[in-house]
N, CA, C and O of each residue as an XYZ file, in Angstrom:
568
protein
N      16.641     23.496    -10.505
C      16.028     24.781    -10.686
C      16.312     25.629     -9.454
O      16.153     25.319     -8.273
N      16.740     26.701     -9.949
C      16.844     28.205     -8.643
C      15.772     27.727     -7.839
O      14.890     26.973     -8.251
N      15.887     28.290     -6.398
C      14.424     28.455     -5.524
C      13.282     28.984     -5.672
O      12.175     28.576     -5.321
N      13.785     30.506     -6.551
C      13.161     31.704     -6.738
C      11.875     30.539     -7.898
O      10.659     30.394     -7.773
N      12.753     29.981     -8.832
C      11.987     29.540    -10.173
C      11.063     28.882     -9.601
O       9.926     29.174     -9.971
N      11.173     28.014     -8.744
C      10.593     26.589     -7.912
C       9.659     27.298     -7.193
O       8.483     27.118     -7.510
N       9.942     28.168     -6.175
C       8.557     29.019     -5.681
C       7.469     29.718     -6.702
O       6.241     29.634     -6.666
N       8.084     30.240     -7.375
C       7.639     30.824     -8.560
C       6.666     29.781     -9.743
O       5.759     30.354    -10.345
N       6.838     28.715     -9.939
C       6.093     27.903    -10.937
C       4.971     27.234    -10.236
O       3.948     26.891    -10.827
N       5.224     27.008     -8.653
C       4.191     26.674     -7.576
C       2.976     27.859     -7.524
O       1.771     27.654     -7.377
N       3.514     28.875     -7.653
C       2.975     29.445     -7.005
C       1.408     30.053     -8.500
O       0.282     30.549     -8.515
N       2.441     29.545     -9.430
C       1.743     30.123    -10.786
C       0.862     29.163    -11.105
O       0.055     29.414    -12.000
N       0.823     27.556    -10.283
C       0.148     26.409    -10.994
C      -0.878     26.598     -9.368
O      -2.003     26.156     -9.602
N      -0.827     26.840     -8.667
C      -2.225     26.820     -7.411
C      -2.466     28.447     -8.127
O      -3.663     28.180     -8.228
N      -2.400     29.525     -8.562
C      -3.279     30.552     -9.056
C      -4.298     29.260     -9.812
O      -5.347     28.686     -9.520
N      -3.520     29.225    -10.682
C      -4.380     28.766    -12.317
C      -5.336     27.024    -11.631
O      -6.525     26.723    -11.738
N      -4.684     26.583    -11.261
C      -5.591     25.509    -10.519
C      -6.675     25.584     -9.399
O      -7.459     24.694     -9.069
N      -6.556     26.732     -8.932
C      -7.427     27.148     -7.797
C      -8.984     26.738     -7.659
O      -9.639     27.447     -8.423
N      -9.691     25.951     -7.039
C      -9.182     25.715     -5.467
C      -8.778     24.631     -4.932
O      -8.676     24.401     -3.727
N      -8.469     23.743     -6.064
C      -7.347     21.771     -6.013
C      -6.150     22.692     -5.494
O      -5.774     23.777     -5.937
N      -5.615     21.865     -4.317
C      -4.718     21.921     -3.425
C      -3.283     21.400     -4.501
O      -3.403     20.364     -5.154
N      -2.312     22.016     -4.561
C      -0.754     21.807     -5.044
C      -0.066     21.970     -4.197
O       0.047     22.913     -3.414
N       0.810     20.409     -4.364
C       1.647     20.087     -3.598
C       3.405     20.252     -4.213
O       3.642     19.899     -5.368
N       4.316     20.703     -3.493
C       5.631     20.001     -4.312
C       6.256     18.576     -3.174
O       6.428     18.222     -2.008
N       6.365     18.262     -4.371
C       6.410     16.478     -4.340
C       7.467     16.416     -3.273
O       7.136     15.887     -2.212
N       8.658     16.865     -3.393
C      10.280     17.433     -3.192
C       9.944     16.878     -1.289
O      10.439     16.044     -0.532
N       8.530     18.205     -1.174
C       8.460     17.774      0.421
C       7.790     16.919      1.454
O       7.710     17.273      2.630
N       7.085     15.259      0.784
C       6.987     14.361      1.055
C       7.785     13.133      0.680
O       8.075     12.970     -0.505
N       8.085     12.440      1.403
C       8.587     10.809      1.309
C       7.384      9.982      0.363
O       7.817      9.188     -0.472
N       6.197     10.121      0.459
C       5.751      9.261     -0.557
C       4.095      9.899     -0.699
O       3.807     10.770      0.122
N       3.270      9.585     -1.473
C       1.934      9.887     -2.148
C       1.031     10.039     -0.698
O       0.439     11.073     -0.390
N       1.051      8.842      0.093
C       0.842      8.601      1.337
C       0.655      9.591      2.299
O      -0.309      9.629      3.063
N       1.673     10.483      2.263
C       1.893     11.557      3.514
C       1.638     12.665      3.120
O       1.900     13.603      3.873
N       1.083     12.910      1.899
C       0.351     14.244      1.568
C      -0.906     14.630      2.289
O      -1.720     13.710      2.215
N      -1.347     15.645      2.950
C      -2.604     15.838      3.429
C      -3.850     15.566      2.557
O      -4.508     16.596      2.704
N      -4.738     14.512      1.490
C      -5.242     14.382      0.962
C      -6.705     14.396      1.005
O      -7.528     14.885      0.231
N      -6.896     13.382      2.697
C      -7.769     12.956      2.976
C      -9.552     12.964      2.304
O     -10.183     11.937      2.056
N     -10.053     14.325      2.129
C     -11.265     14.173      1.505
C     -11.222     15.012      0.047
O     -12.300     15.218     -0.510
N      -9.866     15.540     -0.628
C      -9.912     15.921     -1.746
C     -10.187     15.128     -2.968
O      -9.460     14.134     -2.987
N     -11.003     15.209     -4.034
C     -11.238     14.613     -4.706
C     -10.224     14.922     -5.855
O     -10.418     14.135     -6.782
N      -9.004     15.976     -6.161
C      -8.454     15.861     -7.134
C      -7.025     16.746     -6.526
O      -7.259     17.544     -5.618
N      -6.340     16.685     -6.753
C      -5.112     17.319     -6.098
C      -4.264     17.189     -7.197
O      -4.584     16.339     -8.027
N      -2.572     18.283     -7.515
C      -1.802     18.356     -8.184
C      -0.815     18.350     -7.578
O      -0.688     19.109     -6.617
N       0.213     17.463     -7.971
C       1.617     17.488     -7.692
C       2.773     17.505     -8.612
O       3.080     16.863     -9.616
N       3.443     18.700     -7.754
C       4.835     19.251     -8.978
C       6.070     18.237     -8.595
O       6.361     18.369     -7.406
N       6.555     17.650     -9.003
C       7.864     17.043     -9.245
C       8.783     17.459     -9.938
O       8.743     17.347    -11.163
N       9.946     18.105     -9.207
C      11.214     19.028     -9.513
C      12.219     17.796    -10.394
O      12.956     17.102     -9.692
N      12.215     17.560    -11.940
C      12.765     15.943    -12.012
C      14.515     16.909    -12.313
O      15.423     16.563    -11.558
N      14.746     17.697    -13.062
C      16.252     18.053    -13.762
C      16.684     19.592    -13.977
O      15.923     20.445    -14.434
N      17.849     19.793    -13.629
C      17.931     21.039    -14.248
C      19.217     21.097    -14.926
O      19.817     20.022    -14.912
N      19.938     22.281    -15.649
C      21.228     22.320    -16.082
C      21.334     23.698    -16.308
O      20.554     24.389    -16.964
N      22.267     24.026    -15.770
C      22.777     25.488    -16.138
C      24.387     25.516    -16.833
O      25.399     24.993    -16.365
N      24.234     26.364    -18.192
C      25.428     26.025    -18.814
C      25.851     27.505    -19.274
O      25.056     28.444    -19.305
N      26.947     27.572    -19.560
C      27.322     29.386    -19.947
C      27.345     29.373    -21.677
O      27.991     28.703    -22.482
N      26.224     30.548    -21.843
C      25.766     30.855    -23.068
C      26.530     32.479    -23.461
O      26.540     33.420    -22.668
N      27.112     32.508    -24.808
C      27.927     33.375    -25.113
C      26.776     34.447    -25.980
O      26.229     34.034    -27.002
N      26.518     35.749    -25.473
C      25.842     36.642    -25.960
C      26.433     37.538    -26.865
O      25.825     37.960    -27.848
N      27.404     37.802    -26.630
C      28.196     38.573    -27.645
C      29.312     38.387    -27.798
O      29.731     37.278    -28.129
N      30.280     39.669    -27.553
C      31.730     39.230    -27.732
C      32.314     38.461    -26.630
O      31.660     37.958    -25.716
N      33.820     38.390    -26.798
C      34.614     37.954    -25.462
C      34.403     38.667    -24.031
O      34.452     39.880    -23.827
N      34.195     37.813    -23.234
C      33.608     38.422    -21.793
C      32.378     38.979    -21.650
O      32.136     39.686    -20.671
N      31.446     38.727    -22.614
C      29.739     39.030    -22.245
C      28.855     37.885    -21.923
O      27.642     37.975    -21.738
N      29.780     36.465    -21.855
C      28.512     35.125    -21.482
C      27.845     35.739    -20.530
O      27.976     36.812    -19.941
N      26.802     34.501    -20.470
C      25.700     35.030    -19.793
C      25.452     33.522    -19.366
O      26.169     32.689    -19.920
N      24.661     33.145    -18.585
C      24.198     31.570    -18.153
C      22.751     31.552    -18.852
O      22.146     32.541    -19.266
N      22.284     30.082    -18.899
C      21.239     29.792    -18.943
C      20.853     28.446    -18.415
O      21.593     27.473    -18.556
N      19.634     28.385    -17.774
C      19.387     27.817    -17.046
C      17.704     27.046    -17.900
O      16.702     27.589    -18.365
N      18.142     25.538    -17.749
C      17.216     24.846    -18.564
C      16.594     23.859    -17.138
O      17.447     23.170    -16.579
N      15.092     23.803    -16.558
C      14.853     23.231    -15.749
C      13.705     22.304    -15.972
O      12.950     22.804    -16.806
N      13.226     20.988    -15.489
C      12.083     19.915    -16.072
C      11.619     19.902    -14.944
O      12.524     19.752    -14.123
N      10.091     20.033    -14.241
C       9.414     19.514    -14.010
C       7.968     18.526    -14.495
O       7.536     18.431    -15.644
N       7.554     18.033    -13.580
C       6.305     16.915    -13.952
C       5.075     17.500    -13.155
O       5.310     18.081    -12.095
N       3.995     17.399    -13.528
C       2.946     18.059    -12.940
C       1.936     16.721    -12.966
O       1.719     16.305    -14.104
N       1.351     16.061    -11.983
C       0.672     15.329    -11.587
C      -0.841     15.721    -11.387
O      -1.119     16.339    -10.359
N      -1.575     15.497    -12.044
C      -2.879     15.793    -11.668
C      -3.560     14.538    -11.040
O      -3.941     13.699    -11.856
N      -3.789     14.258     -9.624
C      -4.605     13.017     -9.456
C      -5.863     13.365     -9.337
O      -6.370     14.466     -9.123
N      -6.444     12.043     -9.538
C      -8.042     12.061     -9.346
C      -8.320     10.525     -8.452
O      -7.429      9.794     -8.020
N      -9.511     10.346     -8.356
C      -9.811      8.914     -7.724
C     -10.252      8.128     -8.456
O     -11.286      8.246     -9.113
N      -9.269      6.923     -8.420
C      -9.083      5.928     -9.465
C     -10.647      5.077     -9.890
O     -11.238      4.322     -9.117
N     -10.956      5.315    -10.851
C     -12.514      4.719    -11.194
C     -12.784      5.201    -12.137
O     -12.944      4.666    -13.234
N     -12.920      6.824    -11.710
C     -13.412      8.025    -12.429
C     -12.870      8.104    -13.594
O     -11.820      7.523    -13.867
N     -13.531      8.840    -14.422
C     -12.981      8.359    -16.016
C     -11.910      9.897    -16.067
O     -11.889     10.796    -15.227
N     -11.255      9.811    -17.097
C      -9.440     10.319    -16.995
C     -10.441     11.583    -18.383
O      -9.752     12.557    -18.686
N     -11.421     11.543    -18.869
C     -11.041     12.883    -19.900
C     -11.499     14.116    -19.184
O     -10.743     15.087    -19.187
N     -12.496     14.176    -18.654
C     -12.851     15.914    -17.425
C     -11.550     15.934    -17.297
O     -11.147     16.955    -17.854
N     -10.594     15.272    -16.804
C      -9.198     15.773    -16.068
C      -8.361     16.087    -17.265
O      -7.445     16.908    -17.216
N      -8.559     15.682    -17.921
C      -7.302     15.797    -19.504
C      -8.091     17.051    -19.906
O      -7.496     18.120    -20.044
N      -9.596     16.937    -20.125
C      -9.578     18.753    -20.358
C      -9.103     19.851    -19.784
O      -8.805     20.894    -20.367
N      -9.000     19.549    -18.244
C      -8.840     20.646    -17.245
C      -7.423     20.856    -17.452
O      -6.984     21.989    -17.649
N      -6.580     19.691    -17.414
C      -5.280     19.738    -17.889
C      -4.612     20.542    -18.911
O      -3.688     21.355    -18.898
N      -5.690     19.852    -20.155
C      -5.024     20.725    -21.275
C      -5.040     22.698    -21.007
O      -4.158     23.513    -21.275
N      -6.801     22.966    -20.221
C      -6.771     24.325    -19.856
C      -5.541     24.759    -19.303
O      -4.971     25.658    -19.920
N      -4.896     24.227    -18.065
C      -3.717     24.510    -17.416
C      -2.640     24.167    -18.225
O      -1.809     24.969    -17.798
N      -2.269     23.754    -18.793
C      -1.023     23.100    -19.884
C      -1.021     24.779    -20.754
O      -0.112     25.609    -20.725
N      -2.534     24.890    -21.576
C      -2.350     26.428    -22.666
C      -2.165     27.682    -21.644
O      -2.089     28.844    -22.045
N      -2.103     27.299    -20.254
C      -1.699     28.986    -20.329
C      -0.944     29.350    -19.091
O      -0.957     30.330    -18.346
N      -0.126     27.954    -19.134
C       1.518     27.813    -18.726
C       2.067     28.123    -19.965
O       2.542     29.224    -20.242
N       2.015     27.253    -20.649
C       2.881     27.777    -21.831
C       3.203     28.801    -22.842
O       2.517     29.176    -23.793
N       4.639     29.273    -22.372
C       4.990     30.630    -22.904
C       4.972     31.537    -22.061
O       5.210     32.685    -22.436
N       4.655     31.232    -20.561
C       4.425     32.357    -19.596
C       5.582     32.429    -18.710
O       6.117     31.529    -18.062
N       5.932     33.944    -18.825
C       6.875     34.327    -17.675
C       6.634     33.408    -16.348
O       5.407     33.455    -16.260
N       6.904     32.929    -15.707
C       7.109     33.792    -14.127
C       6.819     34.934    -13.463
O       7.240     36.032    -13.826
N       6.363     34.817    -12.834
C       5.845     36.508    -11.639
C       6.924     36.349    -10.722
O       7.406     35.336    -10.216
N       7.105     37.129    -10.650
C       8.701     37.344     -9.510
C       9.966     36.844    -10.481
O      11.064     37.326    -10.198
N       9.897     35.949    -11.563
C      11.424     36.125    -12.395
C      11.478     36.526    -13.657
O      11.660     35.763    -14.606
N      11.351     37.520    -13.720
C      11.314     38.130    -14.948
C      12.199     37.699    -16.508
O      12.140     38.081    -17.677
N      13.107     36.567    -15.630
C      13.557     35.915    -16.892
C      13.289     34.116    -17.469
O      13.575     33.458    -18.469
N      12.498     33.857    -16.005
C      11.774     32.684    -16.447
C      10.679     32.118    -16.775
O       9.683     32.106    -16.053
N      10.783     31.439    -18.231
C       9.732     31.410    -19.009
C       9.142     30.154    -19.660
O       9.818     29.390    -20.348
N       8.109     30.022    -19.453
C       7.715     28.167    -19.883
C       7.615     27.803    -20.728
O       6.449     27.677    -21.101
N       9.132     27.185    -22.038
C       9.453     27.118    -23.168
C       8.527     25.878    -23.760
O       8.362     25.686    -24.965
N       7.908     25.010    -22.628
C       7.237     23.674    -23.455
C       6.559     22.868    -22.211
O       7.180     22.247    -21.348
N       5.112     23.020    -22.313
C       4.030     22.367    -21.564
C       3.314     21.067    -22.674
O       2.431     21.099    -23.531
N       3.957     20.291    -22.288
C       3.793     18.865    -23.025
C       1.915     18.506    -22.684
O       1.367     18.803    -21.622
N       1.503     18.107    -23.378
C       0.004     17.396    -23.453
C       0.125     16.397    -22.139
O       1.119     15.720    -21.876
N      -1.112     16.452    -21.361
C      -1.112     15.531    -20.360
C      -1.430     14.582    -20.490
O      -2.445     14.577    -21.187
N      -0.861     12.786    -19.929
C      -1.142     12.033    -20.646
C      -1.198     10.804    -18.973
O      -0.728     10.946    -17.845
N      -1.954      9.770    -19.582
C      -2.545      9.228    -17.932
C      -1.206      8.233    -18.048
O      -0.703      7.780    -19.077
N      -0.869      8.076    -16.920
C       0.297      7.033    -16.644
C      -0.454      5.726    -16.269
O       0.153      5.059    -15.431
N      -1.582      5.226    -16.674
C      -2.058      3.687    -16.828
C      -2.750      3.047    -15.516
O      -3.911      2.647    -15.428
N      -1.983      3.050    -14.748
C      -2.080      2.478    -13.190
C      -2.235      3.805    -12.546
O      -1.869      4.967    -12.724
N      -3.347      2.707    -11.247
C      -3.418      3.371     -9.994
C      -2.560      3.732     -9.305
O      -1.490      3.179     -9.560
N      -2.519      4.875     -8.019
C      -1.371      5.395     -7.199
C      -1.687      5.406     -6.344
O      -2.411      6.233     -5.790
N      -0.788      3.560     -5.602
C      -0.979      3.799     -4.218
C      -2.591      3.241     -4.012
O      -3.132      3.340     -2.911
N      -3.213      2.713     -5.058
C      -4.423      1.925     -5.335
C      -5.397      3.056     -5.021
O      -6.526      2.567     -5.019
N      -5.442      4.500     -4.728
C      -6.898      5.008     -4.726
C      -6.843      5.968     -5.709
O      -7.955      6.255     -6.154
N      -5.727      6.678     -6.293
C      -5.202      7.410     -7.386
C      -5.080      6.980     -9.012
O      -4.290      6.284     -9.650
N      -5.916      7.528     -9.241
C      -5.276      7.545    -10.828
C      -4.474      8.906    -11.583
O      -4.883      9.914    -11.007
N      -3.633      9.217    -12.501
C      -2.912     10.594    -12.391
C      -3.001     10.733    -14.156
O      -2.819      9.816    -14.956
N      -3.166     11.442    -14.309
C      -2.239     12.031    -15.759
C      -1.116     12.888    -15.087
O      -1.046     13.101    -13.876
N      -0.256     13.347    -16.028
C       1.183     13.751    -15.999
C       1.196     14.575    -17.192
O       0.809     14.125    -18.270
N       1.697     15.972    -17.026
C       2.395     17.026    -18.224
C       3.688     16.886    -17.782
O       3.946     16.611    -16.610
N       4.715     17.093    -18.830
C       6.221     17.351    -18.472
C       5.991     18.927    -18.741
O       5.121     19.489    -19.406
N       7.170     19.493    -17.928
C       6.961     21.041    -18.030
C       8.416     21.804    -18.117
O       8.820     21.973    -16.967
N       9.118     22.198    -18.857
C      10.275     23.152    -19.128
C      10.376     24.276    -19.078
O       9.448     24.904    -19.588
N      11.309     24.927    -18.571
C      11.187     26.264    -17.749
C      12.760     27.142    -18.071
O      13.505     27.192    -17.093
N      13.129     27.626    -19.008
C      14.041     28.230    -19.464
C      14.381     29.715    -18.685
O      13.416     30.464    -18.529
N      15.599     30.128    -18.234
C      15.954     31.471    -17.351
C      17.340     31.871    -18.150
O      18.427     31.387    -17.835
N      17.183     32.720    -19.117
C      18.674     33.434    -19.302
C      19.024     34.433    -18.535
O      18.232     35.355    -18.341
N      20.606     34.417    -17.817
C      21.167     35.675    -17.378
C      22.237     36.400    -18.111
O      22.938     35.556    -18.669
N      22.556     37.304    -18.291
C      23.488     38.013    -19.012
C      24.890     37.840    -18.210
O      24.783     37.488    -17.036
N      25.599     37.957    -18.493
C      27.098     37.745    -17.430
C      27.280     39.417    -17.048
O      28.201     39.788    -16.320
């Protein structure tokens, strides 16, 4: 994913999550070295894929690119605590990512905010997480 997109989807998931601290994953080595210490629920974005491929808009010589990008959105909590408060709060943040521009990219838009779903095990033994996958579509015109 562009930078612009990557600043941009951060910046749109700490609005809507506010005041749980979001992290991107990208800039720690492991769960460990996040500033966590007395938060009881924190979110982390994980940048997993992107692909940009040239999409033909009209005639000869009008492609345009498009740009298809996946992140993962981590919601932790502390492992004990029961996982549905967080799957509600989730689903709140999941309905209204999805379908939403970007602020600052006017051409990227969140084609599919998947249902959040708990990944089973603890993280790192004091974490428990659900996980949304998140897709982020940008057409440019050539």
């Amino acid at each position: 994913m562009t930078p612009d997109i990557r600043v941009a989807l951060i910046a749109e998931v700490e609005r809507l999550a506010a005041p749980l601290p979001v992290f991107d994953l990208t800039e720690y080595v492991s769960i460990d070295d996040l500033p966590m210490n007395d938060v009881g629920e924190a979110l982390l974005i994980d940048f997993v894929t992107s692909s940009e491929t040239m999409s033909s808009i009209g005639g000869f010589g009008n492609q345009g690119w498009e740009q298809v990008g996946s992140s993962v959105i981590h919601w932790l909590y502390p492992a004990g605590d029961p996982s549905y408060p967080i799957l509600v709060k989730g689903e709140a943040l999941r309905n209204e990512l999805k379908g939403r521009r970007l602020p600052g990219t006017p051409k990227a838009m969140v084609t599919s905010a998947e249902p959040f779903l708990s990944l089973g095990e603890p993280v790192n033994g004091g974490w428990a997480s659900v996980v949304s996958n998140i897709f982020i579509v940008s057409n440019s015109c050539g």
